[in-house]
LOVO-352483 format. One record per residue: residue number from 1; x, z, y of N, C-alpha, C, O, CB in turn. Coordinates in steps of 0.1 Angstrom, whole numbers. Atoms other than C-alpha are relative to their C-alpha. Glycine has a CB too. Layout:
# residues N
nr / nu / nw / nv / cau / caw / cav / cu / cw / cv / ou / ow / ov / cbu / cbw / cbv
NUM / X / Z / Y / X / Z / Y / X / Z / Y / X / Z / Y / X / Z / Y .
...
***
This chain:
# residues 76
nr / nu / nw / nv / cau / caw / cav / cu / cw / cv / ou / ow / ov / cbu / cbw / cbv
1 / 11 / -4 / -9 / 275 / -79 / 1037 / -12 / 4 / -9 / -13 / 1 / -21 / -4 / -12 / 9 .
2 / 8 / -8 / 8 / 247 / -59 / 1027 / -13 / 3 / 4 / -14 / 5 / 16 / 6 / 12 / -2 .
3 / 12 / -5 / -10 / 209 / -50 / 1034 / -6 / 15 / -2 / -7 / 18 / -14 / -14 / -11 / -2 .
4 / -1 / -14 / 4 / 201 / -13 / 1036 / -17 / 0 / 4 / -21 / -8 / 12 / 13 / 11 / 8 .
5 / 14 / -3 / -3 / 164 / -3 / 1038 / -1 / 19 / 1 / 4 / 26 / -7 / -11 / -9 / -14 .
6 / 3 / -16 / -1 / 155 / 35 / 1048 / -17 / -1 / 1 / -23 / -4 / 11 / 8 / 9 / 15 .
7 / 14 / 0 / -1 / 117 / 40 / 1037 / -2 / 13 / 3 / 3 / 21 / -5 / -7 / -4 / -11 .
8 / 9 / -12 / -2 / 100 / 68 / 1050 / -14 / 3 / 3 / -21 / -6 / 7 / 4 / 7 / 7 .
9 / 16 / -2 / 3 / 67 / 88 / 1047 / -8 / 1 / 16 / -4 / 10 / 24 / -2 / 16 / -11 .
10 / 6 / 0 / -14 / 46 / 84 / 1079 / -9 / 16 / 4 / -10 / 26 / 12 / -11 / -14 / 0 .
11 / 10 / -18 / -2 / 22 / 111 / 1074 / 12 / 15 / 0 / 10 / 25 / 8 / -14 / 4 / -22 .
12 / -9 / -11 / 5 / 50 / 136 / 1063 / 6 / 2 / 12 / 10 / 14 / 15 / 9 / -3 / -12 .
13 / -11 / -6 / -14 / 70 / 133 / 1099 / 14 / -7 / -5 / 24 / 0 / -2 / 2 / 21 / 3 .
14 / -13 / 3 / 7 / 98 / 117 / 1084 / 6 / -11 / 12 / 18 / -15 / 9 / -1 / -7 / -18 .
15 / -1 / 9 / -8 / 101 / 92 / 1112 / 11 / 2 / 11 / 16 / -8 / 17 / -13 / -2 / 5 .
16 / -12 / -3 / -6 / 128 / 109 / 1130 / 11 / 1 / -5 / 21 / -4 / 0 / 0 / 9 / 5 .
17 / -11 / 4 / 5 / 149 / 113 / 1104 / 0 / -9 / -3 / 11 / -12 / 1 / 4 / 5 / -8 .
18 / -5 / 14 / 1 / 149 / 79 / 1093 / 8 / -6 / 9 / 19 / -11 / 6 / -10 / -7 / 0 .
19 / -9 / 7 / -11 / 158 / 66 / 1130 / 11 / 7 / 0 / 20 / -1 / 0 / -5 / 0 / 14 .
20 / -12 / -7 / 0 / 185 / 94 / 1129 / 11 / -8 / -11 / 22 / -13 / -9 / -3 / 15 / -4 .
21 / -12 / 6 / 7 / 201 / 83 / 1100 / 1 / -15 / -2 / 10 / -20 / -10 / 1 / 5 / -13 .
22 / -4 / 14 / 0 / 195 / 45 / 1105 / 13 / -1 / 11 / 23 / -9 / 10 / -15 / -10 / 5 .
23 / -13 / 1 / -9 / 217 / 56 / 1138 / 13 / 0 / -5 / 22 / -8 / -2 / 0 / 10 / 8 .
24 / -13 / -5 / 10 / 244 / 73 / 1113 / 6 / -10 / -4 / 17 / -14 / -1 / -3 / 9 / -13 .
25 / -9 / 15 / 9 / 250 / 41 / 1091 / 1 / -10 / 9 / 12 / -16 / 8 / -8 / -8 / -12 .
26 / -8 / 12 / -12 / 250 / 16 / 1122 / 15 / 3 / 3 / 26 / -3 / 2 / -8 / 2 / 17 .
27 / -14 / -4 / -13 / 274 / 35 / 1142 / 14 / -2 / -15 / 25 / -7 / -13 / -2 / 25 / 10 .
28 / -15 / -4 / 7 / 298 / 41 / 1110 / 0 / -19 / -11 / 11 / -25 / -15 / -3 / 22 / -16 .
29 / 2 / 13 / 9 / 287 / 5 / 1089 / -3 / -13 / 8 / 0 / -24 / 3 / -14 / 2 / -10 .
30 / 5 / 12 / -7 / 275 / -20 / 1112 / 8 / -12 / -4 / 3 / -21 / -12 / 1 / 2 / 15 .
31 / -7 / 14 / 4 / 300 / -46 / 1108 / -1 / -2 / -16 / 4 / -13 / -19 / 18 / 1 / 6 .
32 / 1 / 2 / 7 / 295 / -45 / 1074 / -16 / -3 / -6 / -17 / -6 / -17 / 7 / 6 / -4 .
33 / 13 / 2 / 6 / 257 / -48 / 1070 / -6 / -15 / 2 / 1 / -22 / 9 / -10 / 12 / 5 .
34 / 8 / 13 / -3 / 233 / -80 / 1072 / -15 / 5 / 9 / -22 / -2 / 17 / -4 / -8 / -18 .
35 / 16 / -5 / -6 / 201 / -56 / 1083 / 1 / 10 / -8 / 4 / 11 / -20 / -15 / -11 / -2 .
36 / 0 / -14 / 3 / 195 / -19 / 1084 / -17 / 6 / 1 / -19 / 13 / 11 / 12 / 8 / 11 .
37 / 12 / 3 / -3 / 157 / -17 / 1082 / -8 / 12 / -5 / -4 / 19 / -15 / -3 / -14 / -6 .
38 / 5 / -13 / -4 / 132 / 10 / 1089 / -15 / -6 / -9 / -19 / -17 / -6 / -1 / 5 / 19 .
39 / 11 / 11 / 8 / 99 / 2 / 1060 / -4 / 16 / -1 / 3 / 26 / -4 / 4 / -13 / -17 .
40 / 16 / -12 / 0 / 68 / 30 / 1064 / -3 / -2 / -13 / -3 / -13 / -19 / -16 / -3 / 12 .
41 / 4 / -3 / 10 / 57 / 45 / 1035 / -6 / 12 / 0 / -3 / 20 / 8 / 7 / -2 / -8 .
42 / 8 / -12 / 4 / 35 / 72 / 1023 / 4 / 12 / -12 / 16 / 12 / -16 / -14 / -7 / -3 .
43 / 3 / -9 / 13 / 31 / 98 / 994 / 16 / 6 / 0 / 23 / 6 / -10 / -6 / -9 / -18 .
44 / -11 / -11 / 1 / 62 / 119 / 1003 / 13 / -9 / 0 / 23 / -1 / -1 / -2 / 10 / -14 .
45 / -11 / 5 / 4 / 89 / 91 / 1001 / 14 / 1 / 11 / 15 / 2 / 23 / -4 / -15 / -4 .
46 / -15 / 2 / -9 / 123 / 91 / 1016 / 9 / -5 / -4 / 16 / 4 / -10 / 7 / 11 / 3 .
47 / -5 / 5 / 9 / 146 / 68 / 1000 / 7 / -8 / 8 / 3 / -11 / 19 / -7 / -6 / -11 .
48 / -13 / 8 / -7 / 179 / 48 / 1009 / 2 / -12 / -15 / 5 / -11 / -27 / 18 / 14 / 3 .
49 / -5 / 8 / 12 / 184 / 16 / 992 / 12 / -13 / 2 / 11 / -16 / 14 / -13 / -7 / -5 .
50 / -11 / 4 / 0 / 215 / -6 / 990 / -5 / -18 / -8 / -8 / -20 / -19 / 12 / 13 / -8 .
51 / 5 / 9 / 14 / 206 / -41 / 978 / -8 / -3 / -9 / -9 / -10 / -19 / 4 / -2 / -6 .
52 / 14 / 2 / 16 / 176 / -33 / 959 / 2 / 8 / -5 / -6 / 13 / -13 / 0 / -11 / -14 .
53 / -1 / -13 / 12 / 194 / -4 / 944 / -1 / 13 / 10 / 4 / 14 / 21 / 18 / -1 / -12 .
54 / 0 / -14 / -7 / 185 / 33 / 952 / 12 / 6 / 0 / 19 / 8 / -10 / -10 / 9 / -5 .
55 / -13 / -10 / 0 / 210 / 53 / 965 / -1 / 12 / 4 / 6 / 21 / -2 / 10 / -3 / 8 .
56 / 11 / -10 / -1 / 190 / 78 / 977 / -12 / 4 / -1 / -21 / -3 / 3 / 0 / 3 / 7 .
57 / 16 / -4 / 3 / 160 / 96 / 968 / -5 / 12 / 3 / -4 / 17 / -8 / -4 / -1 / -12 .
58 / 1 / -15 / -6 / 149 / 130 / 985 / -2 / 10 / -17 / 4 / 20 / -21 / -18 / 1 / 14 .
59 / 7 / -6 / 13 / 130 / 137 / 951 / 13 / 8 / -7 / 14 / 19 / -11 / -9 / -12 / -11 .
60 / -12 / -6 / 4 / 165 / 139 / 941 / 15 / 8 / 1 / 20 / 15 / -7 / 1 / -4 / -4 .
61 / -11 / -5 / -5 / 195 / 148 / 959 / -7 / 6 / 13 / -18 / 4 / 16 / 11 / -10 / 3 .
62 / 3 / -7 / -9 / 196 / 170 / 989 / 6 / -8 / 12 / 15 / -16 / 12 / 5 / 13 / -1 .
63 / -5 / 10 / -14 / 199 / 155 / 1024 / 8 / 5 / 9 / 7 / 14 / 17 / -10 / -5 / 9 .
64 / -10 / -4 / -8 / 229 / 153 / 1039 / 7 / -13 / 7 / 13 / -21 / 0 / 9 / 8 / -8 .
65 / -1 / 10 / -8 / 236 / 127 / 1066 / 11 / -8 / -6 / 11 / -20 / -11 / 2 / 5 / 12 .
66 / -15 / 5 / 4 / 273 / 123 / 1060 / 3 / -4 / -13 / 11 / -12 / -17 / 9 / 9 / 3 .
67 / -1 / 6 / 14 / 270 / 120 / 1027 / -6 / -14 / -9 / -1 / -20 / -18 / -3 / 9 / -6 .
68 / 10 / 10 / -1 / 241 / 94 / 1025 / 12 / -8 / 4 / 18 / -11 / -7 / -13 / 2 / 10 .
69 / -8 / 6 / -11 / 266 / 75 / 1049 / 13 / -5 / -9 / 17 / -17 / -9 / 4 / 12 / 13 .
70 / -11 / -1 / 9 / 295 / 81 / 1024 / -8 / -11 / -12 / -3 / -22 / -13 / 3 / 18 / -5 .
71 / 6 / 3 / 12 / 272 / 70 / 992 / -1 / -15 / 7 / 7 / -23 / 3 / -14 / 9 / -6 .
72 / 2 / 12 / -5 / 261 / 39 / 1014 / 13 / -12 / -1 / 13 / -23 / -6 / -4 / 4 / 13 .
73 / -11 / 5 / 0 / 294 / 29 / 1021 / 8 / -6 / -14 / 14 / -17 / -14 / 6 / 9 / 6 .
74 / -4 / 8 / 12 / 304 / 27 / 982 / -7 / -11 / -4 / -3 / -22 / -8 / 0 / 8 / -10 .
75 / 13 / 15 / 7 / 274 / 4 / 973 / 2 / -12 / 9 / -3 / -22 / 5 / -20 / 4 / 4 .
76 / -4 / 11 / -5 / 288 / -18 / 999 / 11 / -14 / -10 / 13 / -25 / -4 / 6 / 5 / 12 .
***
């Protein structure tokens, strides 16, 4: 079991995609997670983390749902 956190930037509008892809990893991870958790942040961030460890980072990869979803899934 696993805790996934999706931070996003408030000011930026990011607040839909976050809920969107917190939907994505429920629907496809659920039984495997402990808590899939939605944490506000500022200065541009968008970031997927797996246990503490980043697995996504806008700054650096391009966003793509399914793949996020995919990457998630290995860090389990």
């Amino acid at each position: 079991m696993a805790d996934v956190i999706i931070e996003y930037c408030v000011p930026c509008g990011f607040r839909e995609r976050a809920v969107e892809l917190q939907e994505a990893i429920l629907t496809s991870l659920e039984r495997d997670l402990d808590s899939c958790t939605l944490l506000m942040g500022d200065h541009g961030v968008f970031t997927v983390s797996v246990d503490g460890e980043t697995v996504y980072d806008k700054d650096e990869d391009n966003y793509d749902t399914d793949e996020i979803v995919r990457t998630v899934r290995e860090h389990l």
